[in-house]
Phi, psi and omega in degrees: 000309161299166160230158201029057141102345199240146197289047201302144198222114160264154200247135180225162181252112169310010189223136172299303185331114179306317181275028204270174196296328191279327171306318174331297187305313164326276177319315137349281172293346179253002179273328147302341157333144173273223186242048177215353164277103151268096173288097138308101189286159158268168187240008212262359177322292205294334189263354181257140196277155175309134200286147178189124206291337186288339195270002151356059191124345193242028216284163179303131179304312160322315189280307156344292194292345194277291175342283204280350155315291191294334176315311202280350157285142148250022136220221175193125157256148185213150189236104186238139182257182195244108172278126181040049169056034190192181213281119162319121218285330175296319185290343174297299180314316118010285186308307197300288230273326194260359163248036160218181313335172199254132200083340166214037167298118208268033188228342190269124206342057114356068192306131196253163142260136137277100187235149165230141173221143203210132169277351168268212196268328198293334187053053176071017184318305179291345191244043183250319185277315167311015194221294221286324201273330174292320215254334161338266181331275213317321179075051202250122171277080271245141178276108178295002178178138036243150171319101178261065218249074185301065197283175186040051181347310189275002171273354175280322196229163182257177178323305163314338176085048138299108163318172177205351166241154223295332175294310173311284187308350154299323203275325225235338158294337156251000134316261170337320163292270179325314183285333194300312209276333189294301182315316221256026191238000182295024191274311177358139179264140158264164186215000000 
């Protein structure tokens, strides 16, 4: 399940924006890995096209490379910001292309992480519970906790783009504990 020895987490940001607060939040977490976490961002969200049942068999070289990102993990984090109180569409979409095929799907228990970060107050709750409920089909057995919900963004990080509170970097340090232990839970029967 490891390679070399380190603990792979691929990583996707929900947001297009190069500077957005969830990428932020990503580097950030993953410049804090410890040192058996190797945090991957993937670069390819932006690159994959809107699902459409006719390219079935036929998918975009884009979607092939996220498979094998996410494949080649043993888990998957997502940093997602919340659009209309709900999942951002490039990533549902993503999501969608990457819970197929149905039955072999590199989403099929797959330990997921959940994180957000937001310049308002909610700190993505809802489109974390959108995701949770998303991660259902897929059978990707979703870490309950802890909760990482990043409300007012910019108060979080320092110039350098460090996190800096001190309650977040507990949460995101038991993250990392916690997914390890979710993966190494892969005996679970799916039904």
């Amino acid at each position: 399940m490891m390679e070399d020895g380190k603990f792979v987490i691929c990583a996707i940001a929900g947001s297009l924006r190069a500077d957005s607060w969830n990428r932020k939040l990503l580097e950030a977490t993953a410049a804090m890995a410890p040192a058996d976490v190797d945090v991957r961002i993937t670069k390819l969200l932006g690159e994959i096209p809107l699902l459409n049942e006719d390219d079935f068999g036929n998918e975009a070289e884009s979607v092939h490379a996220l498979r094998a990102e996410v494949e080649a993990a043993d888990a998957l984090l997502i940093a997602t910001p919340e659009y209309n109180g709900g999942i951002p569409g490039v990533l549902k979409n993503a999501l969608d292309w990457l819970s197929l095929p149905l039955g072999r799907s590199v989403l099929e228990r797959k330990p997921v992480a959940l994180m957000g970060a937001t310049p308002g107050r909610l700190g993505t709750a809802r489109s974390q519970f959108e995701l949770r409920h998303t991660f259902v089909f897929s059978r990707s057995p979703v870490l309950p906790g802890p909760e990482i919900l990043l409300s007012f963004a910019p108060d979080h990080f320092d110039e350098q783009g460090r996190l800096t509170d001190p309650i977040v970097l507990e949460r995101v340090d038991l993250m990392f504990t916690h997914l390890k232990k979710y993966a190494s839970l892969n005996e679970y029967e799916v039904v």
